[in-house]
MDAnalysis code that builds the backbone (N, CA, C; Angstrom):
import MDAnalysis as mda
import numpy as np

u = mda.Universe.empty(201, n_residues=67, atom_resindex=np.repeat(np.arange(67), 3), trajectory=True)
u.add_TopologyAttr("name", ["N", "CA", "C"] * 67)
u.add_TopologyAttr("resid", np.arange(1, 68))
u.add_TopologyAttr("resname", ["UNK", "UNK", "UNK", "UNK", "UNK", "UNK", "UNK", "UNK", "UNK", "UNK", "UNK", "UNK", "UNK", "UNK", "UNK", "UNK", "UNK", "UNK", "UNK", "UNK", "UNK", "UNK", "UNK", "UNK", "UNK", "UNK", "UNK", "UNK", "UNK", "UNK", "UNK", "UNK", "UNK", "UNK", "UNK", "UNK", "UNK", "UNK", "UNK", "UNK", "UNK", "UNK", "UNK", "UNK", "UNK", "UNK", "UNK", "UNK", "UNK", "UNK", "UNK", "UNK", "UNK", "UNK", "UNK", "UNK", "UNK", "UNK", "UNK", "UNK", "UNK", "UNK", "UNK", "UNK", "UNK", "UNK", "UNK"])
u.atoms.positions = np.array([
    [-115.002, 23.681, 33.563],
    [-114.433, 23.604, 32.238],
    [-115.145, 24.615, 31.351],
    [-114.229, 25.482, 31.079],
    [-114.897, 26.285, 29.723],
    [-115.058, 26.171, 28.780],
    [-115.884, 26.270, 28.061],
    [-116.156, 25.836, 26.485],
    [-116.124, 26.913, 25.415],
    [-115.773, 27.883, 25.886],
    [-116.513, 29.444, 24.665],
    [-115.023, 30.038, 24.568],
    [-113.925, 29.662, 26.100],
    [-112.830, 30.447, 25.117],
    [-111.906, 28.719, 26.079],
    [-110.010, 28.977, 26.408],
    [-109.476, 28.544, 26.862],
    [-109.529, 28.996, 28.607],
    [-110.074, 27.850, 29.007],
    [-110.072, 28.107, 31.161],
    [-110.368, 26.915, 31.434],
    [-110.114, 26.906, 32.557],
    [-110.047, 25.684, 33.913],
    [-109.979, 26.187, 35.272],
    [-110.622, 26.141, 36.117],
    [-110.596, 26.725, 37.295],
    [-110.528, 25.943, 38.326],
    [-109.901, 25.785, 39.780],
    [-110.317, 24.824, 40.466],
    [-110.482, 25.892, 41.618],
    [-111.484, 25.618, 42.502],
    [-112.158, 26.394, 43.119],
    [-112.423, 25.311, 44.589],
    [-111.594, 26.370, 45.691],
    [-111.558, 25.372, 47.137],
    [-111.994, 26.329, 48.325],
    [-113.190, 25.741, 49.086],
    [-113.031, 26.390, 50.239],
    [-111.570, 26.355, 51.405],
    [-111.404, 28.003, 51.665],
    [-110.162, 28.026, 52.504],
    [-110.749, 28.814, 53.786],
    [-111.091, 28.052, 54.721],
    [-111.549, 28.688, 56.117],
    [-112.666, 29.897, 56.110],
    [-112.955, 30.971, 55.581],
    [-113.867, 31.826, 55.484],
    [-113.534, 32.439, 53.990],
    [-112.806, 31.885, 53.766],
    [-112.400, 32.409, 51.826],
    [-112.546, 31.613, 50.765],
    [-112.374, 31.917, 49.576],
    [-112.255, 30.817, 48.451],
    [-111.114, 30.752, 47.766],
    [-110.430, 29.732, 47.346],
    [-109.506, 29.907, 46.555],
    [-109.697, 29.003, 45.296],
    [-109.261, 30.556, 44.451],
    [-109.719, 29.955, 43.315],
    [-108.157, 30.276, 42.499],
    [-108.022, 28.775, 41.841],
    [-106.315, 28.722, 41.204],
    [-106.895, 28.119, 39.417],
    [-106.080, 28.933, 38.283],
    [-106.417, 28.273, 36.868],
    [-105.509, 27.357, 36.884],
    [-106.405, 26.446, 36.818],
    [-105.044, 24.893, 36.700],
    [-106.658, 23.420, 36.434],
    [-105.929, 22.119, 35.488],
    [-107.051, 21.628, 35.456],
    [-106.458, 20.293, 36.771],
    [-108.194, 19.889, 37.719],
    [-107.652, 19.309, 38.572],
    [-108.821, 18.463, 38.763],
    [-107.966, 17.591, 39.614],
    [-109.704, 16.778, 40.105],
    [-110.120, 16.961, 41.082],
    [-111.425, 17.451, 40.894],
    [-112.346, 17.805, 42.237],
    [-113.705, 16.652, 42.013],
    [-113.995, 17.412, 43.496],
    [-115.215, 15.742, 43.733],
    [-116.639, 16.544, 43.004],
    [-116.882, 17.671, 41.968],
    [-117.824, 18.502, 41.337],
    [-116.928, 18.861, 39.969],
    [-117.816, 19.059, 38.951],
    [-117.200, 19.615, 37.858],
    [-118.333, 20.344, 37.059],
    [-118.249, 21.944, 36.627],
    [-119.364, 22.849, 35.917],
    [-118.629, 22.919, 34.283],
    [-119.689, 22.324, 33.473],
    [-118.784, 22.577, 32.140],
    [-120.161, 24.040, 31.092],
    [-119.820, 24.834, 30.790],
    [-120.479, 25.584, 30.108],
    [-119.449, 26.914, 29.451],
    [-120.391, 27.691, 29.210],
    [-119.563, 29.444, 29.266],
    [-119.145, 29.931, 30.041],
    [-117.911, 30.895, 29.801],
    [-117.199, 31.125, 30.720],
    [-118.283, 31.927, 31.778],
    [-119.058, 32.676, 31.197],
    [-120.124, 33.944, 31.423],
    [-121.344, 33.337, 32.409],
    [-121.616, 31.783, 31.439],
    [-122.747, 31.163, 32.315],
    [-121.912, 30.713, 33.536],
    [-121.028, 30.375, 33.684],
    [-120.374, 29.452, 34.961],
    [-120.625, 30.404, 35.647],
    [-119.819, 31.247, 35.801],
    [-119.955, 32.553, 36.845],
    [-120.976, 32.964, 37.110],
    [-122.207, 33.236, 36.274],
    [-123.996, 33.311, 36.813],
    [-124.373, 32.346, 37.515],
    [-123.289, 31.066, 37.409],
    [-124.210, 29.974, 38.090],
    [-124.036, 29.971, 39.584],
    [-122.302, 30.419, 39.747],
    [-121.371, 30.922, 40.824],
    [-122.392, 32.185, 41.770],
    [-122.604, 32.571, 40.996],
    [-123.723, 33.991, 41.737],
    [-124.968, 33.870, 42.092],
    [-125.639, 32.532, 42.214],
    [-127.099, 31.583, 42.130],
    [-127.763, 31.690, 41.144],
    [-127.780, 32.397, 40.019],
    [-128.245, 32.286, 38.731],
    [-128.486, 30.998, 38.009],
    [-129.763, 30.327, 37.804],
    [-130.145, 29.170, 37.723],
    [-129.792, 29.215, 35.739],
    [-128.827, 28.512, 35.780],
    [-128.310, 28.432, 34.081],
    [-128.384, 27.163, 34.019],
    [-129.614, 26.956, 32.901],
    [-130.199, 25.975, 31.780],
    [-128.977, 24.556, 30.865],
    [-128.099, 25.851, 30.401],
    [-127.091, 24.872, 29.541],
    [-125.989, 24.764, 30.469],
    [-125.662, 24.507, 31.116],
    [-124.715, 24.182, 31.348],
    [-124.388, 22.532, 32.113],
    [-123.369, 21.927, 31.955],
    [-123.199, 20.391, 32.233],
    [-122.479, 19.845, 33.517],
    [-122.806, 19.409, 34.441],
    [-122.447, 18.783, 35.939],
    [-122.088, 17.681, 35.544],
    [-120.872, 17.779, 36.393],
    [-120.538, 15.576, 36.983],
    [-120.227, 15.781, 38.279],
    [-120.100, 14.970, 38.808],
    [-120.207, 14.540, 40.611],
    [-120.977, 14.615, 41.372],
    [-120.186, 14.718, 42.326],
    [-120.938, 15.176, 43.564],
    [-122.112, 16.335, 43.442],
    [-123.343, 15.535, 43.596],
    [-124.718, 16.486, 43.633],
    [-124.782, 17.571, 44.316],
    [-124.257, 17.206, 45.920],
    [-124.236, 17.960, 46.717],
    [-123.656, 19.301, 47.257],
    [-122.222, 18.782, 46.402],
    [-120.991, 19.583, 46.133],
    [-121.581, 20.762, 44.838],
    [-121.943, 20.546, 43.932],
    [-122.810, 21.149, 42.961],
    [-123.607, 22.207, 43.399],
    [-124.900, 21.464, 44.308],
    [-125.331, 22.651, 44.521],
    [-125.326, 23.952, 45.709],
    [-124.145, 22.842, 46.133],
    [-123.477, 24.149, 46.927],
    [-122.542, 25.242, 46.398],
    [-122.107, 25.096, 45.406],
    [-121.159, 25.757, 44.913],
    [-122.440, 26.777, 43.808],
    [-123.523, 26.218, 43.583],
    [-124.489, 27.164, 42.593],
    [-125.003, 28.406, 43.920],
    [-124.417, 28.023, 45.156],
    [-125.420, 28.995, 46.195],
    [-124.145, 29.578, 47.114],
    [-122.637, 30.115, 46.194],
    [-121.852, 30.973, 47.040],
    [-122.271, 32.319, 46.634],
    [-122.751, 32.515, 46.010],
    [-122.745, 33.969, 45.998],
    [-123.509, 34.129, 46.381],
    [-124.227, 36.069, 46.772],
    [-124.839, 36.800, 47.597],
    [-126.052, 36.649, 47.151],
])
């Protein structure tokens, strides 16, 4: 969930890819911050403000897809 402009992302592993569709949905993880911080967080960039619900596990797997 974005907070700084209008977005929603839902973001799914697809076999060796990701798919990522703007639509709001329920997933078993949810990242609420800047659009700017989400995506640092997406890249392992350890970001301070930003707000989690769910799945822990799911969380911090998704903070460790990028390179």
């Amino acid at each position: 969930h974005c907070t700084d402009c209008e977005g929603e992302w839902m973001l799914s592993p697809s076999g060796t890819d990701l798919k990522i569709v703007r639509e709001h949905g329920k997933g078993d993880a949810a990242v609420r911050g800047e659009a700017k911080q989400i995506l640092l967080y997406l890249w392992g960039r350890k970001i301070e403000n930003l707000d989690f619900f769910g799945d822990e596990e799911v969380i911090k797997a998704w903070g460790e897809i990028g390179p």
